[in-house]
C-alpha positions in Angstrom: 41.5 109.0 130.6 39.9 105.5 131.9 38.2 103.5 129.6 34.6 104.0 129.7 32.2 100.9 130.5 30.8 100.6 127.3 27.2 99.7 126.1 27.6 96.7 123.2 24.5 96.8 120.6 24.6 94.4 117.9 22.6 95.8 114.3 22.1 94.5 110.7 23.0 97.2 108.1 22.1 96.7 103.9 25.9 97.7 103.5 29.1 98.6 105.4 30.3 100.8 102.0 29.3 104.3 102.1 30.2 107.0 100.3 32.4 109.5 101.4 32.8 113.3 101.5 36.6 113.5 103.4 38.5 115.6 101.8 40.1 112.5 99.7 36.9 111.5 98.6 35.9 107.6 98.4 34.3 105.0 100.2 34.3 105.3 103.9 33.4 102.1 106.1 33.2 101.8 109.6 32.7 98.6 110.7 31.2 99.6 114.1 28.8 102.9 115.2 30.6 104.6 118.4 34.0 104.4 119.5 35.4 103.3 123.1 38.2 106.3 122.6 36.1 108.7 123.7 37.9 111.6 122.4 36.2 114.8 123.7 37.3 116.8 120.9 35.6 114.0 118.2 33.4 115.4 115.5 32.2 112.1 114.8 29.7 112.5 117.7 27.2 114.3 115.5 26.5 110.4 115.1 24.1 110.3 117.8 21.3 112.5 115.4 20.9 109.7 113.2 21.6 106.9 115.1 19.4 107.3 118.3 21.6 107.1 121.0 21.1 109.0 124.2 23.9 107.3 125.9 27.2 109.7 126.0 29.6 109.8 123.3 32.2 107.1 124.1 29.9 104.9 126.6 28.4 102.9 123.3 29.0 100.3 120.5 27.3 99.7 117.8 28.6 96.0 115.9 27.3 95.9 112.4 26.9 92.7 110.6 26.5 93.1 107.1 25.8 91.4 103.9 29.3 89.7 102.5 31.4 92.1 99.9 30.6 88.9 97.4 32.1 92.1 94.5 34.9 93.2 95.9 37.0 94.1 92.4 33.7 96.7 92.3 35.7 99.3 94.0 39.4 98.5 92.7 41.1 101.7 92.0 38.6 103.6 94.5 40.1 105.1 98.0 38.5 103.2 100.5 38.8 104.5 104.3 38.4 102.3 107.4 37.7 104.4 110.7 36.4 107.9 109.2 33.6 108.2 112.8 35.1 105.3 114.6 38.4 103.6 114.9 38.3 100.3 113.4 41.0 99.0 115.9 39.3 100.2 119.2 39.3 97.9 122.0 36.6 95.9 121.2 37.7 94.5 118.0 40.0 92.2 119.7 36.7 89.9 120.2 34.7 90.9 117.5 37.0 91.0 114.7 35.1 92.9 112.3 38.1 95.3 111.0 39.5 91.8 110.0 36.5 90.7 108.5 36.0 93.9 106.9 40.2 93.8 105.2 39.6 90.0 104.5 36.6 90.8 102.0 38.8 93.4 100.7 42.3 92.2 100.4 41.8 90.9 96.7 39.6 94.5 95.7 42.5 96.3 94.1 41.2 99.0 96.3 43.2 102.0 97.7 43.0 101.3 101.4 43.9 103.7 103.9 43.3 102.5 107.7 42.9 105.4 110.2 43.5 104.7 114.0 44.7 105.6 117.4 45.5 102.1 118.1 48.6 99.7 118.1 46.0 96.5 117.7 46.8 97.1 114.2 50.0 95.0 115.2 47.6 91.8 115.4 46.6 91.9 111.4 49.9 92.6 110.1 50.4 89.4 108.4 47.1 90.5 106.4 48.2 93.7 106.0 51.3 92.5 104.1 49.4 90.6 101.9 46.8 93.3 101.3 49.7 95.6 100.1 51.1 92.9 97.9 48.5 93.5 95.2 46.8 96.9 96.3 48.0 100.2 97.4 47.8 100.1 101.4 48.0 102.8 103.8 47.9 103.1 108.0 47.8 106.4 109.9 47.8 107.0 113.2 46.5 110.4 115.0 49.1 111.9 117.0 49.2 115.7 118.0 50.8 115.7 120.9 54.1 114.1 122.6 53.1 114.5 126.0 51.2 111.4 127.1 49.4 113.7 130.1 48.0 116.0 127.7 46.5 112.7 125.5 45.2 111.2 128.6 43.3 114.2 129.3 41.5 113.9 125.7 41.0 110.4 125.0 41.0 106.9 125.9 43.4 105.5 123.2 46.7 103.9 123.6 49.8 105.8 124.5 51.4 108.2 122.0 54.4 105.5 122.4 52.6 102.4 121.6 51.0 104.5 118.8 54.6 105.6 117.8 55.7 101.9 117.9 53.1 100.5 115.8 53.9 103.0 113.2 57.4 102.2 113.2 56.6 98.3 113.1 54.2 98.6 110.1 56.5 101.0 108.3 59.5 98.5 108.3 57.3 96.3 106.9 57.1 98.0 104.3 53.6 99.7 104.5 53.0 103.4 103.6 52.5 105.2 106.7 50.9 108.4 107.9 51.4 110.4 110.8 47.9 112.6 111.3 48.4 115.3 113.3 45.0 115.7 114.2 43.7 118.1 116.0 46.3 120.6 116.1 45.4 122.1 119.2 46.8 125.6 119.0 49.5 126.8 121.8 49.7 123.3 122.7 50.1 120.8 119.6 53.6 121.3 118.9 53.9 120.1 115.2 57.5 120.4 114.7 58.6 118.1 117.6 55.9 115.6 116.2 57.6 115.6 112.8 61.0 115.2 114.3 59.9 112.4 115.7 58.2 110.7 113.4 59.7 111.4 110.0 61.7 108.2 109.6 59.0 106.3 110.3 56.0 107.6 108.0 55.7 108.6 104.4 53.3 111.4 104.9 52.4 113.7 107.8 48.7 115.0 107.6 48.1 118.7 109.3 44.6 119.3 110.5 43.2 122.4 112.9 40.8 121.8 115.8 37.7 122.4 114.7 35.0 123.5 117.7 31.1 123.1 116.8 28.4 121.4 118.6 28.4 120.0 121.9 31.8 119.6 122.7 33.1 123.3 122.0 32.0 124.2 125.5 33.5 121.1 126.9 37.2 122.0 124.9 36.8 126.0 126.0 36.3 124.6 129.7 38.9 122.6 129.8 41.7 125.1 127.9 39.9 127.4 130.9 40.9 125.0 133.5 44.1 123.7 132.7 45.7 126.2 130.5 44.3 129.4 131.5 46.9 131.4 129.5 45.5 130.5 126.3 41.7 131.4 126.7 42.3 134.8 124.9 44.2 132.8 121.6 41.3 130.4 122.0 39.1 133.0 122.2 40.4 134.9 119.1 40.2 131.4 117.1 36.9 130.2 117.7 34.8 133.1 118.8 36.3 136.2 117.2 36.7 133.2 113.9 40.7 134.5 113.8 42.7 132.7 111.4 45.9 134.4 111.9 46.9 131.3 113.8 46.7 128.6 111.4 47.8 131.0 108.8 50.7 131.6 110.5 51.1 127.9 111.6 50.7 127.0 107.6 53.6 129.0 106.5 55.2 127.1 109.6 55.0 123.8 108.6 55.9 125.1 104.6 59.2 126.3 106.3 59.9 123.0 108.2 59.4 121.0 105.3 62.3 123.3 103.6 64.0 122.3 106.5 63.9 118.6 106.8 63.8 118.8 102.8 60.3 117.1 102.3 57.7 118.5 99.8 55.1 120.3 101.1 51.2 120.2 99.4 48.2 121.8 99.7 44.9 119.3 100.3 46.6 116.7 98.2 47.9 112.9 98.9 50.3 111.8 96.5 50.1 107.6 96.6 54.9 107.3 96.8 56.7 105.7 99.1 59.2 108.6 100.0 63.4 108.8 100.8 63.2 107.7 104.5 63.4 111.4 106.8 61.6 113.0 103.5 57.8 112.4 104.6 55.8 114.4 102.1 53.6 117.0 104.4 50.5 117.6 103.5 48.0 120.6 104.5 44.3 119.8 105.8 43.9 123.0 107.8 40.8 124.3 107.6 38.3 121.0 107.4 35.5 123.5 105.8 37.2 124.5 102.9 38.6 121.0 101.8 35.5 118.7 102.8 34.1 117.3 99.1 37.0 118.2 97.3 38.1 114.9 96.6 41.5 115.2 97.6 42.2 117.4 94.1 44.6 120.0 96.0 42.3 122.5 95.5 39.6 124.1 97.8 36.2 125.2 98.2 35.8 128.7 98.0 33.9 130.1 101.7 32.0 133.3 102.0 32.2 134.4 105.1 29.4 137.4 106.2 
């Protein structure tokens, strides 16, 4: 996918810490409103409701400037996550800078910082990075849910899966915990054990997390699996019409087995802060976004009555 000509807007915000109700609970900041990627599949363009914009998702960019962090040590100890409806390190942030803004008012906080991208930019910062994790815990994670760089160019405007891969790899041997997010598992099509294999010298955790389809990209997603992968419209079908969950159930019990076989532990909505034997990453179960949203990361769930 091209990168999109994108609409720059700059705005004043009171704060660039907000609460946050991800599954692992915190603060999540986001130094800019919008994102260049352009993912089709991205949640994060229920945005638009409470922001204004009547521009496409992926076409705008919001650049907050916002009061100096003049407490930082306020939020030692608290999980703090950079990129939860935009990615921090998208491509304009290579003239605006405010991801490095944004880690430079935090590298003394104490805070638990995880970074989440789809970019290799991260690469620039590194030498801050380094020093962040000298004193607090630190953590980048990249999404990746597929290997074949077609399939990503077809869903987003991100870097390649191998400049994502490389980054990873870099920041790892520096001695940074890693994540590999394997986010959205698209089913028929995400193939999770060849992402593991791949990546499980170079991370410390790998993240699982189902496609979700609601609002107005469901229709876009069905097209598309219509179009180009017209063999998987009944599965698709059975998921997110008939609400079947025989597929990520059976994908769960999956990824339990694979982590008996590359002898990593396996947990259930839970992120354990460890560095971890390297080919050992500790996987860790997401599926089913509804049922872990709010829960703070405790390893348990919310309970979901379905009619």
């Amino acid at each position: 996918m091209e990168q999109p000509e994108i609409k720059v807007n700059h705005i004043e915000t009171k704060s660039v810490m907000t609460k946050s109700n991800t599954p692992i609970g915190g603060y999540s900041v986001n130094p800019y409103v919008g994102c260049p990627h352009a993912c089709k599949y991205c949640y994060a363009s229920f945005m638009k409701r409470f922001t204004g914009h009547t521009e496409e998702w992926g076409t705008f960019m919001d650049v907050k400037d916002w009061p100096e962090i003049k407490n930082p040590k306020k939020y030692a100890g608290q999980k703090v996550i950079i990129g939860t409806v935009t990615d921090g390190y998208n491509p304009l942030e290579k003239t605006y800078k405010n991801t490095r803004r944004l880690l430079e008012e935090l590298k003394d906080s104490g805070a638990d910082i995880l970074i989440c991208t789809k970019s290799d930019l991260v690469l620039r910062d590194l030498d801050l990075l380094k020093e962040i994790n000298e004193n607090s815990r630190l953590t980048v994670s990249w999404s990746i849910n597929t290997l074949d760089e077609e399939f990503k160019d077809d869903m987003d405007a991100a870097v390649s899966i191998e400049r994502r891969l490389a980054a990873m790899k870099e920041v790892y041997a520096a001695g940074i915990r890693t994540i590999c997010f394997i986010s959205p598992v698209f089913p028929g099509i995400t193939d999770i054990e060849a992402i593991i294999d791949r990546t499980k010298d170079q991370c410390d955790l790998v993240w699982l997390e189902n496609l979700n389809l609601r609002g107005g990209f469901k229709a876009d997603i069905m097209k598309y699996i219509s179009d180009k992968h017209p063999d998987l419209v009944p599965l698709y079908d059975e998921i997110y019409n008939k609400k079947n969950r025989s597929y990520f159930e059976a994908l769960e019990k999956k990824a339990e087995e694979l982590a008996k076989k590359y002898d990593c532990r396996f947990v259930d909505n839970e992120t354990p802060y460890e560095r971890v034997e390297k080919g050992h990453p500790t996987i860790v179960d997401y599926f089913y976004h509804e049922e872990v949203r709010g829960t703070a990361n405790s390893g348990k769930r919310n309970v979901i009555h379905n009619p």
